[in-house]
C-alpha positions in Angstrom: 59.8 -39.4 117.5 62.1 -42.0 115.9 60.1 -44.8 117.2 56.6 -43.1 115.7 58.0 -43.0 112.2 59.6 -46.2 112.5 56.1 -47.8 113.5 54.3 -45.4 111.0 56.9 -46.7 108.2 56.2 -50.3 109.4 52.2 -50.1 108.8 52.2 -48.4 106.1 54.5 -51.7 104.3 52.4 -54.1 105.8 49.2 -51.9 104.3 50.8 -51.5 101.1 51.5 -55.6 101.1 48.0 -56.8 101.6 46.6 -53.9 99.3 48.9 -55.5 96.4 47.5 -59.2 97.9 43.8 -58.2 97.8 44.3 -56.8 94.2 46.2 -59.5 92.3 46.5 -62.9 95.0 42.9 -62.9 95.3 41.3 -62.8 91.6 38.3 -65.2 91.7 38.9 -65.8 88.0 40.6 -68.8 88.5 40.5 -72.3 87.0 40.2 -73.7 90.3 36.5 -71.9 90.7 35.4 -72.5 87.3 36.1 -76.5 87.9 33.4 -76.0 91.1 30.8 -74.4 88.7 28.5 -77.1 87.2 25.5 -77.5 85.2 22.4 -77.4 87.6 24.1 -75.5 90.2 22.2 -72.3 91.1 22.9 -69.1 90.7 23.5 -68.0 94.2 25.8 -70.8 94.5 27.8 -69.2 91.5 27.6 -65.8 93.2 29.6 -67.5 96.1 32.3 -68.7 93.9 32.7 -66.1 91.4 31.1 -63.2 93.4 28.8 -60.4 91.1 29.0 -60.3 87.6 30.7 -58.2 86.3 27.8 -57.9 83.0 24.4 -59.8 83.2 21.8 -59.4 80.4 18.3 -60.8 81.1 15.9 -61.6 78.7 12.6 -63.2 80.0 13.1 -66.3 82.3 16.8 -66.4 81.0 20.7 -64.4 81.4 23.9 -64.2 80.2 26.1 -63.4 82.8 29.8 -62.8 82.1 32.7 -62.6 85.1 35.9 -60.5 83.9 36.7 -59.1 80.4 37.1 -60.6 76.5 40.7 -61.3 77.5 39.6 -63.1 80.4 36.4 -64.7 81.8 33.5 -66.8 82.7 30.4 -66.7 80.9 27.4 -68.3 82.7 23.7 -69.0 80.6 21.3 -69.2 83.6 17.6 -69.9 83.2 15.3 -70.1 86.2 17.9 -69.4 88.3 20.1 -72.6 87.4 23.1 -72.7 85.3 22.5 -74.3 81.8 25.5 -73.3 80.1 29.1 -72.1 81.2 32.3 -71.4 79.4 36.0 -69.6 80.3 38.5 -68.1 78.2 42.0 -67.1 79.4 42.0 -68.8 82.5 45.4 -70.2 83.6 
């Protein structure tokens, strides 16, 4: 019985480890992926560096698409699916 608790205690550190990595280590809010972002780029290209927006407002041909919060964030102007416009604020 010793040995099951022992190996239940062990999982559930390593779980608790890689839940606390996946939440904070892995953010995608990063200055390292908005210096890959570029005028011209595409927009599925930016969905494979930033993942889904968090907020995107269209308005005919054209959106504003915003990654994180007002403390934090990427803000991407596409129109016909290519990016025309980006910006950050907060990023470290």
């Amino acid at each position: 019985m010793k040995n099951v608790m022992k190996k239940a205690t062990k999982y559930c550190a390593v779980f608790l480890v890689l839940a606390i990595l996946a939440a904070f280590g892995c953010s995608k809010l990063s200055q390292e992926n908005y210096d890959n972002l570029s005028v011209g780029m595409d927009y599925q290209e930016v969905i494979e560096i930033l993942g889904d927006p968090d907020e995107c407002k269209s308005v005919l041909n054209a959106k504003n698409c915003i990654w994180g919060d007002s403390s934090k964030n990427i803000t991407i102007k596409i129109v016909a699916d290519k990016v025309v416009f980006l910006s950050s604020t907060g990023l470290n």
